[in-house]
Every structure is written in structure tokens, then in C-alpha cells.
C-alpha positions in Angstrom: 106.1 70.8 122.2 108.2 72.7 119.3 110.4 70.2 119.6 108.3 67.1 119.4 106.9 68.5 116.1 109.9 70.0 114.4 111.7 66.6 114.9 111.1 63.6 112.8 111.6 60.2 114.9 114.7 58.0 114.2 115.5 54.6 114.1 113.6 52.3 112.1 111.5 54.5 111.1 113.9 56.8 109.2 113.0 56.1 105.7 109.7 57.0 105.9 109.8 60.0 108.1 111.3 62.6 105.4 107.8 62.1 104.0 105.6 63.0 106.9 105.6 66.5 107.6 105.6 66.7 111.4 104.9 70.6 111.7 102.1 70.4 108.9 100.7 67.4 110.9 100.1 68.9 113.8 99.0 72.0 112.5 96.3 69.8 110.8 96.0 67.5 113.5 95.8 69.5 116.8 94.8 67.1 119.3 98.2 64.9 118.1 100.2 68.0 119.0 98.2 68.6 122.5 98.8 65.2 123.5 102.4 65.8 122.9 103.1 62.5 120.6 105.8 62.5 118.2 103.6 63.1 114.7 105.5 60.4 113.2 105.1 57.7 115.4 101.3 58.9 115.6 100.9 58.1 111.7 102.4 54.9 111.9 100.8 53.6 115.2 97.1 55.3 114.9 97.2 58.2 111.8 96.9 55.7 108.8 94.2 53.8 110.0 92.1 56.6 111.2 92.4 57.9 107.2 95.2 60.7 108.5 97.2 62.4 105.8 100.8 62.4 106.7 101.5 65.8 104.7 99.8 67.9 102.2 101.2 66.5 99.0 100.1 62.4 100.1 95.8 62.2 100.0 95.5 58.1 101.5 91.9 57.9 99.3 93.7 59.1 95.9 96.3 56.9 96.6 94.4 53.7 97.6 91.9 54.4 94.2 95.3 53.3 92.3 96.3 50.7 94.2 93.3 48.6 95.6 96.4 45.6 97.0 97.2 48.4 99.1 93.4 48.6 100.6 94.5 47.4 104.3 98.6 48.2 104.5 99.4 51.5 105.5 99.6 53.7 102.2 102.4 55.8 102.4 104.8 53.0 103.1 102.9 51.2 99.9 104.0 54.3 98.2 107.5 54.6 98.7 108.4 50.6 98.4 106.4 50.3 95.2 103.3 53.1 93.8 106.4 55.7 93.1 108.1 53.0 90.5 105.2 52.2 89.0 104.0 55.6 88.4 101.5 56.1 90.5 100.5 59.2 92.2 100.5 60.4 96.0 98.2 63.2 95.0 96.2 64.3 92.2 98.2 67.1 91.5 101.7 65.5 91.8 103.3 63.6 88.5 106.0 61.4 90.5 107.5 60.3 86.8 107.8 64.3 85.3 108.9 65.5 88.3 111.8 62.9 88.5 113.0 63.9 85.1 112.4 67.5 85.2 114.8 67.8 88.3 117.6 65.0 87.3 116.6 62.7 90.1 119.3 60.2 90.8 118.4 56.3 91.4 117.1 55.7 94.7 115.7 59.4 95.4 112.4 59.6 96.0 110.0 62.3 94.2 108.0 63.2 96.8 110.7 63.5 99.8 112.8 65.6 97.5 109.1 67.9 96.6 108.4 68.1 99.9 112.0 69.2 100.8 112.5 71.7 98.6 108.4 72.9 98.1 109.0 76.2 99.8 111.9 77.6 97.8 110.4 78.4 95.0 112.4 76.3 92.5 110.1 73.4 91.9 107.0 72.7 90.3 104.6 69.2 91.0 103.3 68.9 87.2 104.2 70.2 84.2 101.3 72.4 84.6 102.8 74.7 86.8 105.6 76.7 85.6 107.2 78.0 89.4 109.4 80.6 87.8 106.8 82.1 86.0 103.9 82.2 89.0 107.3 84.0 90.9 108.0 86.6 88.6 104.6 87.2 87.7 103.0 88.0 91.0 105.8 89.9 93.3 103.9 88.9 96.8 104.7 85.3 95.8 108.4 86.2 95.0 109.1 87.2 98.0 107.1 85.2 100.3 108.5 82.0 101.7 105.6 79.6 101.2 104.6 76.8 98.5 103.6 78.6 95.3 101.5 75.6 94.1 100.0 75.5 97.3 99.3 79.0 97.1 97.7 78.7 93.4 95.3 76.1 94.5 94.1 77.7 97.8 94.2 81.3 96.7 95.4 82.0 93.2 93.4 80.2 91.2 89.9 81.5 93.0 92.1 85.4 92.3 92.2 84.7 88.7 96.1 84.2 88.4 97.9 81.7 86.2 99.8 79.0 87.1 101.7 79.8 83.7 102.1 82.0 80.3 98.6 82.0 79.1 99.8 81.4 75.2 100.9 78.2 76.6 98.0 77.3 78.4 95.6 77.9 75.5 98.4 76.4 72.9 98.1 72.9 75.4 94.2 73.2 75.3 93.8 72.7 71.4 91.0 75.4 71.9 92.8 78.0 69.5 91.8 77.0 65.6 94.4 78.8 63.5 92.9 78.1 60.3 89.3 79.2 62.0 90.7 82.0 63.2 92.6 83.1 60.2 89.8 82.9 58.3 87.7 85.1 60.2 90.6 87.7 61.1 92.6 87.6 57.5 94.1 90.4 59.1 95.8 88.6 61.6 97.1 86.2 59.0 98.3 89.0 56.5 100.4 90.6 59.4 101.7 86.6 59.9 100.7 86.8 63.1 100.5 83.7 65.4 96.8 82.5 66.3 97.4 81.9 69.6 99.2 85.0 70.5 97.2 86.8 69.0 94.2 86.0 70.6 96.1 86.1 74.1 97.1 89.3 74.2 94.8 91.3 71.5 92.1 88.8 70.2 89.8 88.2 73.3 89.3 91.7 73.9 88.3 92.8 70.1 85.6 90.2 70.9 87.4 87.6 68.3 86.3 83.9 68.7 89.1 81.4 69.2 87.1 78.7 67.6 83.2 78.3 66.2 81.9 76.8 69.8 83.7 79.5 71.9 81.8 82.7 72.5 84.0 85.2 74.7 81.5 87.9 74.9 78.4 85.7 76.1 80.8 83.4 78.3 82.2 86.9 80.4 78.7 88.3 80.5 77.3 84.9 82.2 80.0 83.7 84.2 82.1 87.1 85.1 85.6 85.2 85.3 88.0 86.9 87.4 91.3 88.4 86.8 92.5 89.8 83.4 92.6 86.4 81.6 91.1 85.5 78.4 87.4 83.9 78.7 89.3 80.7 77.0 92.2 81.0 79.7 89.8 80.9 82.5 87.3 77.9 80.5 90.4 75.9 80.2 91.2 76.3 84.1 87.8 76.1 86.0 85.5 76.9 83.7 85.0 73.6 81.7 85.4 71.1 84.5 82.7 73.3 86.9 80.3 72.6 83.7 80.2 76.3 82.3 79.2 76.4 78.4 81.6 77.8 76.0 78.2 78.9 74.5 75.0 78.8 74.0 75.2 75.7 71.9 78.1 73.4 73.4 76.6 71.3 76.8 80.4 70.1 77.9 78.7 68.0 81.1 76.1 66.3 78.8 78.8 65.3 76.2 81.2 63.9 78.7 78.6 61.9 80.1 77.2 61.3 76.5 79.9 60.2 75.1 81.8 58.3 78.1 85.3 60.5 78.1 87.5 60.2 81.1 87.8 63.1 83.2 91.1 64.5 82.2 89.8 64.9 78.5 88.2 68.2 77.0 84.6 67.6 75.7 85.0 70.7 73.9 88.1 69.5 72.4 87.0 66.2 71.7 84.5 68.0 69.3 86.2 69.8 67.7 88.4 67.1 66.4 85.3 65.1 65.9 82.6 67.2 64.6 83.6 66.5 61.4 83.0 62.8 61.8 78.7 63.8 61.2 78.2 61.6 64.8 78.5 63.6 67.5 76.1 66.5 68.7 76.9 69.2 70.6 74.1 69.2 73.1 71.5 67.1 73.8 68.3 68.9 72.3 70.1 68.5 68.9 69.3 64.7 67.9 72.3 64.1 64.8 70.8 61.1 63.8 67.0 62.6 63.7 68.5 65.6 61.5 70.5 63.7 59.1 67.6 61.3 58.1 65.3 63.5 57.5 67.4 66.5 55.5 70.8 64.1 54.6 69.8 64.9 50.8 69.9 69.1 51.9 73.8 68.5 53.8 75.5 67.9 50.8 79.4 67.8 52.0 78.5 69.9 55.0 80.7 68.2 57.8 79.8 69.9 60.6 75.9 69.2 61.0 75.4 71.5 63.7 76.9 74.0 61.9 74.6 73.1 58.9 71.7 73.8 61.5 72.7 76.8 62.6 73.9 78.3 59.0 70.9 76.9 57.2 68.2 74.9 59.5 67.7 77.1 61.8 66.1 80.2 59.1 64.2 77.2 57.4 62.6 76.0 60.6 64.1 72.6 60.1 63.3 70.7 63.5 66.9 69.8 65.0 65.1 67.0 66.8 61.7 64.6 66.7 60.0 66.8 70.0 60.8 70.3 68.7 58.6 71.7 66.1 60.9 74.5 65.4 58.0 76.3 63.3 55.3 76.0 66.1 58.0 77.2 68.8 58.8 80.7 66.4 55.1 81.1 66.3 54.8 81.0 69.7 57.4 82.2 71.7 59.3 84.4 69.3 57.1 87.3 69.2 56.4 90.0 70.8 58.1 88.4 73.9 61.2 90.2 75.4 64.5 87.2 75.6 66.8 87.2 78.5 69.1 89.8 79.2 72.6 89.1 77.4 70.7 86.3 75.1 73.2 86.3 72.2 71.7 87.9 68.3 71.8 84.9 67.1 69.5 83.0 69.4 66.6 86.1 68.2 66.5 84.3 65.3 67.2 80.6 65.8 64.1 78.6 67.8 66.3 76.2 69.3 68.9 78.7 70.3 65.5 81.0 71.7 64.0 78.2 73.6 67.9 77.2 75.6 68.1 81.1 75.9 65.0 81.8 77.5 64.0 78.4 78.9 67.0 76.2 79.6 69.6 79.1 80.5 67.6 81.9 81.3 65.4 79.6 83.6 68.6 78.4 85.5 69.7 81.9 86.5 
């Protein structure tokens, strides 16, 4: 039996075999391995068809989404003759075009048999969001294990709270860090010349410094209790944002996606920030832009950040920030002599809008 699975089968089938990890198919695939079928020949005759992945780092559904021609051929074949070439992806996770360049591929070499040969020794990385070296030398089990340390992030690591690289990089990538935001509310930072981003990594998170206006650290840690010793930005960049969490009280990143149509490999949060300033996008949906310009645009002057306008100026005026909320009635009502939510930020003890999603959306949904 060790010997069927160790051994990839020969013959015609040779250029495709490198690709189908015999020992990992069996492993997944038991009743292959009882039967005593060589693992590659069971792909090709049976596994494909039956929706069978032929190794860890080839998903048959992910692959098929990007090539529909390929909906009744056998996919990993497909792959290798012409989805590599063009770019496309066995996997989610693996970037056939980065990882070619970042390891000097010659012509002729595929991506994926080279990944898959060389996955356990600790010297290559499937996306250029995975620095290998780094995850090694960080965490000393990992070092000195003989596994897959990308394999290990996704089905341990990340759910531990460890990085898959330097966090100042992570959160430089994300766009999340506002220098001039961040200067401006820490001059001391920028008097000391200081870098924003490093900074905040390794001092600013924990003196309860925001990275940006829409990114409460202290509210986000109390409410979602991310593991590890990560920033809260770290760990909304990672998991937090695509899982839906809030960066605040005030920034609904599932509603704006869906809002405003972005694909799923861009940042909501992100998005506004760069937009914000545009006066046509809101930041979640009980604030209705258009309903708050028309009815105080002569009050906003140059303001570019509308919400911002709300929040600095609306909100202690009792302007509504939308045609069903009579912010006025709502302070009458619900903001006295009734206790909020535990860990309901100060400023929501004085904003109605902010009140109602502390108490009602939020503090409802706990």
C-alpha cells in the first residue's frame, strides 16, 4: 500500500502526475487507498469527474469559475496545457504569474509542480502575501517543523492570531494608515519624524491612537476580542473586514460593498476613504447623503466629508441624518434616563443616530 501511494504512475501519464499528490490523495481520499488503486490513475479514470481534488493547492470549482470551456474536460489537465499561461489560478490563494517571477521560473516549468515540490521546505511562498522567511523566523515551531507554512497559516495560524508577514507591511498595503490624519492628531509623532505606519504598529494601537477617522481600536477590541498581539487594524485587514466586523460604530463595510457593487478583493473601508471626499457616498445605510445634503447643503459650506459634517456638527443640532429619523424625537425619547450598552463609545451618549445603532442595531445583535 505505501508503495502504491508514494509512487506517481508512468507512462503517458507523466506530465501530469508531478501535480497530483498521491500521498495527500489518499490521505483525503481513503477508500482510493483501501482499494489499493494507484491515486493517479484514480483521478484520471474516476477522481475528476466525481469533483476530486488531485492535491491541496488545485480546488476543480475555483478553477472551472475561470474557465467555463473547461466545464466538461478534466480541469487539472485544462490547467497545465493552457489556465497557467493565461494566468489563471488553481486555487484561490495561489498567484501562478508572481510566483513564476518571484522564483526565476524558466520556460516550460510549471508553477504549481515546482510549489508543490518544494511547499515543505520552507523557502516558498504562493502569493505575495505571504512572506515564508518571515512566518519561519517569527514563530520557532514553524522553523523547525517540516510542514507547509502556508498551509499551516490558513488552518492554524491565522485562527492563533499570527501573521503571515511584518505587520507595518500589512497595514502600509491596506491604505488604512492616514499619515496626514494621524499627524494631525499625534503632532508628536510628526515632530519626532516618525513614520505613521510604524508608529502605530508598534506604539500607536496601544496608546489608543486611531489610524484613520473610521477606525476605532478601542471599541473594535472591546467587541470583537481579536486574538494574538496584533494591532486591531492588523487583525480588520486579515479577517476582520471580510467576516463583516465594523471598524466602528459608524462604517457598515457589508452594506457598502453591497451598496456600492465592489468586487470582493476591494476594501469598503478603503474605498471610502479615498472617496468620502467625493460628498456621494455614505458610510452606512441609516445615513441617507443625498437626504442630508438637500436639506442643510447651504450649512456644509466646503465640508467634504458629510458624515463627518454630521457627526462634528449635525449630530448636537439634532439635524435628521435621514427622512425616517427624527433625531430630536429619538434624544427625547431614548436618551434619558436609560442606561446604553456596555462598551457603547462617548460619543454615541450624545449623538441620536450613533445611540439608536449602539443600543438598537449593535447592542440588539449581541
Amino acid at each position: 500500500m505505501e508503495g502504491i501511494c508514494d509512487t506517481p504512475a508512468a507512462g503517458p501519464r507523466h506530465d501530469i502526475a508531478p501535480v497530483i499528490d498521491s500521498v495527500w490523495y489518499c490521505s483525503r481520499y481513503p477508500d482510493v487507498a483501501h482499494a489499493g488503486i494507484d491515486p493517479v490513475a484514480h483521478y484520471l479514470d474516476a477522481g475528476w469527474r466525481e469533483g476530486r481534488w488531485p492535491s491541496p493547492v488545485f480546488d476543480p470549482e475555483c478553477y472551472r469559475a475561470q474557465a467555463p470551456e473547461a466545464a466538461e474536460e478534466e480541469p487539472l489537465g485544462h490547467y497545465l496545457s493552457i489556465g497557467e499561461a493565461l494566468g489563471r489560478r488553481p486555487i484561490a490563494w495561489f498567484d501562478p504569474r508572481w510566483y513564476r517571477a518571484a522564483q526565476s521560473l524558466p520556460d516550460g516549468t510549471s508553477s504549481l509542480a515546482h510549489y508543490l515540490a518544494h511547499r515543505t521546505d520552507g523557502t516558498v511562498s504562493p502569493n505575495p502575501d505571504f512572506d515564508v522567511r518571515f512566518y519561519r523566523e517569527r514563530y520557532a515551531d514553524i522553523g523547525v517543523a517540516v510542514i507547509d507554512p502556508y498551509e499551516h497559516f490558513m488552518l492554524a495560524g491565522r485562527t492563533e492570531g499570527r501573521l503571515p508577514r511584518r505587520e507595518s507591511d500589512i497595514l502600509r498595503g491596506s491604505g488604512l494608515v492616514d499619515p496626514n490624519y494621524y499627524f494631525i492628531n499625534g503632532p508628536d509623532v510628526h515632530e519626532a519624524g516618525l513614520d505613521a505606519v510604524e508608529h502605530y504598529t508598534q506604539r500607536g494601537w496601544q496608546e489608543q491612537r486611531r489610524p484613520n477617522p473610521y477606525f476605532d481600536g478601542v471599541w473594535y477590541r472591546q467587541r470583537y476580542a481579536p486574538p494574538g498581539t496584533m494591532s486591531p487594524l492588523c487583525h480588520y485587514v486579515l479577517d476582520g473586514e471580510a467576516q463583516g466586523f465594523r471598524p466602528s460604530l459608524y462604517f457598515d463595510p457589508a452594506w457598502y460593498r453591497d451598496a456600492y457593487g465592489l468586487p470582493a478583493a476591494q476594501s469598503p473601508l478603503r474605498h471610502y476613504l479615498s472617496h468620502r471626499a467625493e460628498r456621494g457616498v455614505s458610510p452606512l445605510p441609516l445615513f441617507d447623503i443625498g437626504f442630508y445634503k438637500s436639506r442643510h447643503g447651504a450649512e456644509l459650506g466646503r465640508a467634504r466629508d458629510i458624515f463627518a459634517h454630521y457627526l462634528a456638527v449635525g449630530a448636537a443640532r439634532d439635524l435628521d441624518p435621514s427622512p425616517w429619523f427624527n433625531a430630536a424625537a429619538y434624544r427625547a425619547a431614548h436618551m434619558t434616563g436609560r442606561p446604553p450598552p456596555p462598551n457603547t463609545p462617548g460619543e454615541a451618549l450624545l449623538n441620536p443616530l450613533l445611540h439608536f445603532l449602539a443600543t438598537f442595531v449593535l447592542g440588539a445583535a449581541r
